[in-house]
C-alpha positions as CSV (number, residue, x, y, z in Angstrom):
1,X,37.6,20.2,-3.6
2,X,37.0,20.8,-0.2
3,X,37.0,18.0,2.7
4,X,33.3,19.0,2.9
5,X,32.5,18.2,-0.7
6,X,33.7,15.1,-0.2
7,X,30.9,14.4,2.1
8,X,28.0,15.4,0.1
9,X,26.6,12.3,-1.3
10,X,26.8,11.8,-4.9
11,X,23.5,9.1,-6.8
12,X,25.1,6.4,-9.3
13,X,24.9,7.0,-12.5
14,X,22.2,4.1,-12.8
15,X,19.8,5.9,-10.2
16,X,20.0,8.8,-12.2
17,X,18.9,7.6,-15.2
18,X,16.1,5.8,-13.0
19,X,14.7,8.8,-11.6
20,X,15.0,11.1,-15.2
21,X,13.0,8.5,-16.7
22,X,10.4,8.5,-13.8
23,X,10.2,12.2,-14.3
24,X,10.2,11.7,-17.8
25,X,6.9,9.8,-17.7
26,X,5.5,12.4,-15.2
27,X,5.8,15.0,-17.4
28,X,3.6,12.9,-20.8
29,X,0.9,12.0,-17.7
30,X,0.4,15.5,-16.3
31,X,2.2,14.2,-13.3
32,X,0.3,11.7,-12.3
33,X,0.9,7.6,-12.3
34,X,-0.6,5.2,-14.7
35,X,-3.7,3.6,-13.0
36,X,-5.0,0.6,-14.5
37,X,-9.0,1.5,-15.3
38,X,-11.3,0.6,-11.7
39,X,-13.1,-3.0,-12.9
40,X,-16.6,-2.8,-10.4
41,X,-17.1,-5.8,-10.7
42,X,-14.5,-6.3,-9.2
43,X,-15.5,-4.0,-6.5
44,X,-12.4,-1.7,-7.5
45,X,-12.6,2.0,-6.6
46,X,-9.1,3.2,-6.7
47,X,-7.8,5.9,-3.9
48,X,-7.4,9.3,-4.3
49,X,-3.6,10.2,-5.5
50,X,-3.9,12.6,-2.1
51,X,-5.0,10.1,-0.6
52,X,-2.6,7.1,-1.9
53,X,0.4,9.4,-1.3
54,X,-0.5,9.8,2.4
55,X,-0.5,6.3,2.9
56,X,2.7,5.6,0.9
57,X,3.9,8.0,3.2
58,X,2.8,6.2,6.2
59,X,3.8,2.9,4.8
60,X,7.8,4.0,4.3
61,X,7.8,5.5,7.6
62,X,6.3,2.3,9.1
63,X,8.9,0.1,7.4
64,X,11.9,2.0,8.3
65,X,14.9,1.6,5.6
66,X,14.6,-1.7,4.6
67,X,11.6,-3.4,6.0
68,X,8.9,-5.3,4.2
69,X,5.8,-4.3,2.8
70,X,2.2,-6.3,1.7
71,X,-0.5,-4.6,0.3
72,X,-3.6,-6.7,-0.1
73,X,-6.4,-5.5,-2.4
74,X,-4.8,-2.3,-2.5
75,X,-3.0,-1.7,-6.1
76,X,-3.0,1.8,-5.7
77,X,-0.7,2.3,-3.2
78,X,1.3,0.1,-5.0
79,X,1.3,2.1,-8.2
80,X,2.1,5.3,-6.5
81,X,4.9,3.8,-3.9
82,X,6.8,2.0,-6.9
83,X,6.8,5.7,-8.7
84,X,7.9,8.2,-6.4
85,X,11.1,9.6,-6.1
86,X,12.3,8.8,-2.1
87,X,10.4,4.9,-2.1
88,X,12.5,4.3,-5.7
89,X,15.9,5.3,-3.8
90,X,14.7,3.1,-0.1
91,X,15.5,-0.2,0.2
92,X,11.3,-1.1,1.2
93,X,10.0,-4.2,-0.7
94,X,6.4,-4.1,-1.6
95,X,4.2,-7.1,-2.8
96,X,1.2,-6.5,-3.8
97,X,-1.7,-9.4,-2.8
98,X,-4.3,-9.0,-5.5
99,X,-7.1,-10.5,-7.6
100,X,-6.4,-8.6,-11.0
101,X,-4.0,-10.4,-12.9
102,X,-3.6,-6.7,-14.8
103,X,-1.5,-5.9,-12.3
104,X,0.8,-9.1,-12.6
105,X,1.5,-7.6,-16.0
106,X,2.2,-4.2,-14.7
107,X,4.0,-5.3,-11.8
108,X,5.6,-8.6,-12.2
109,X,8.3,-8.9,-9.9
110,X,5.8,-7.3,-6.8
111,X,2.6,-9.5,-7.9
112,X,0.8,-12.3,-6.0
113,X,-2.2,-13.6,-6.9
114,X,-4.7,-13.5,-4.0
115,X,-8.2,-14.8,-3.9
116,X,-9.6,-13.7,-0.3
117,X,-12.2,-16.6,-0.3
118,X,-8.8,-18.5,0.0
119,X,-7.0,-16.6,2.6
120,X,-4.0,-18.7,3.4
121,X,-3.3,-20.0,0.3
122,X,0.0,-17.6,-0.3
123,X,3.2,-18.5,-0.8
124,X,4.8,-16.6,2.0
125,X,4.7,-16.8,5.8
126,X,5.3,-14.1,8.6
127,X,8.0,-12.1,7.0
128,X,6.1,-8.7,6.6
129,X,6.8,-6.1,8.4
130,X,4.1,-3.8,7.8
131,X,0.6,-5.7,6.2
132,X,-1.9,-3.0,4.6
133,X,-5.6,-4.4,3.7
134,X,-8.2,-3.0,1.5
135,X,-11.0,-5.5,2.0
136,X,-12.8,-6.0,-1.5
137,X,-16.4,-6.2,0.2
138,X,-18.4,-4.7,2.9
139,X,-19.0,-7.9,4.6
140,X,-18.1,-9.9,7.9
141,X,-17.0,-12.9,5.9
142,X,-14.8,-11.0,3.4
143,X,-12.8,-9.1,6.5
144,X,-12.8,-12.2,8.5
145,X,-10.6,-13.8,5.7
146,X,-8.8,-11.0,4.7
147,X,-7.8,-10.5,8.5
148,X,-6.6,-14.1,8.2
149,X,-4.3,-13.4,5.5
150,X,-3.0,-10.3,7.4
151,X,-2.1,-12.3,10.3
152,X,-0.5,-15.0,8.0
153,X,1.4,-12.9,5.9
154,X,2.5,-10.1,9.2
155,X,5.3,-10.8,11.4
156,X,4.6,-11.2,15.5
157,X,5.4,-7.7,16.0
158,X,4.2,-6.6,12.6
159,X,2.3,-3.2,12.2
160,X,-1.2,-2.9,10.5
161,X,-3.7,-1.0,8.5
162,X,-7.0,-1.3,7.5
163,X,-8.9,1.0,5.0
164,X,-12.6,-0.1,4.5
165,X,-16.0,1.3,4.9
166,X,-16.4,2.9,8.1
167,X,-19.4,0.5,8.9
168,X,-16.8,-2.1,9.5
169,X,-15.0,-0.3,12.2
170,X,-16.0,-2.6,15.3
171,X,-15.5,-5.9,13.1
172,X,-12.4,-4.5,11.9
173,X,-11.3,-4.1,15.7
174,X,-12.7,-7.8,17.1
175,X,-10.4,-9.6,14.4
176,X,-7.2,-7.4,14.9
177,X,-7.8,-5.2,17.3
178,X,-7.0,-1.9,15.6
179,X,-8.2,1.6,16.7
180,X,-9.6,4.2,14.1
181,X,-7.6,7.0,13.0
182,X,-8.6,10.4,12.5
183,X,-7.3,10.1,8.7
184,X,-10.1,9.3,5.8
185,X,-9.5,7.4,2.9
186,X,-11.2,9.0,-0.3
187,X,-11.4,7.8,-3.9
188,X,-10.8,9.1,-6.9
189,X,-14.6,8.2,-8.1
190,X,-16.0,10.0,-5.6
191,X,-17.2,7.4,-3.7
192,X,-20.2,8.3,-1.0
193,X,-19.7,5.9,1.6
194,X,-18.0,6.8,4.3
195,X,-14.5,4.9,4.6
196,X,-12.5,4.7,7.3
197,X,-8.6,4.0,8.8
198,X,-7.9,1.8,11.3
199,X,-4.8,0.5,12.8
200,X,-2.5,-1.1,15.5
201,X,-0.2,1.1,16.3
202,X,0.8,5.0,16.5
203,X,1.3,6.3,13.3
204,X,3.5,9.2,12.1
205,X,1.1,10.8,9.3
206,X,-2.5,9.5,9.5
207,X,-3.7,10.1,13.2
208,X,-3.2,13.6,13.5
């Protein structure tokens, strides 16, 4: 062995067997992740996987090695950044801030039950380094306490991002001040209204 080989970095043995049984799984869902059926009533219309990737992207990038991640009404990011390959090797934490208690079954050590009608009433405070929000409703009084959970859960400095109906945009920007990004959230029901990306700072992946 060469000096050289003895920098090449070498996975556990315990990652390994992590990632072959991701794969493993993969391969019996045609390679794609196990979403949890949409509940409307809910008001649940899951993302796009092209479209939940490009935000997972966004989010790791955002969070650097081992920052802090909470999604709010978002599961789907969640399901797709707990299940690919580089975000299971990273040091990011994600929570997940939801209604569903499905999802406290499927992911228990990430879960938090979130009402937004109570929008403070979460058991941690300003430790977040990146806060992503998919308001449940198209309303003023739904963002308006889903942007007080954002800025309760978000550090001072902490980065954020909005995905909701493009009608929302300047309501959106008087509660957080975000900017809209040239990147469009779509959804894997086809949804027809127009949705849109806002956010507060320059991103890497979803402004160009």
């Amino acid at each position: 062995m060469t000096d050289s080989d003895d920098d090449v970095p070498c996975l556990p043995a315990d990652t390994m067997a992590i990632l072959q049984q991701i794969n493993e799984e993969r391969w019996k869902l045609g390679d794609d992740v196990d979403i949890i059926k949409e509940d409307w009533q809910l008001s649940q219309f899951w993302y796009s996987k092209e479209t939940a990737l490009h935000l997972c992207r966004e989010l790791s990038y955002a969070a650097g090695s081992t920052g802090r991640v909470a999604c709010i009404s978002c599961p789907t990011v969640v399901q797709y950044f707990l299940e690919t390959d580089e975000n299971v090797l990273s040091n990011v934490k994600v929570t997940l801030f939801e209604y569903d208690h499905r999802f406290e079954r499927k992911f228990p050590h990430h879960y938090v039950p979130y009402d937004y009608r109570r929008p403070i009433s979460v058991p941690i405070l300003a430790v977040f380094d990146v806060v992503i929000a998919d308001p449940p409703f198209l309303s003023a009084e739904c963002l308006e306490k889903v942007a007080q959970t954002v800025r309760f859960l978000g550090k001072v400095d902490a980065k954020i991002i909005v995905c909701t109906g493009a009608i929302m945009e300047e309501t959106v920007g008087r509660l957080l001040g975000l900017h809209r990004l040239k990147f469009e959230p779509r959804h894997a029901s086809g949804l027809s209204n127009q949705f849109a990306c806002l956010a507060n700072y320059e991103t890497k992946y979803l402004d160009s």
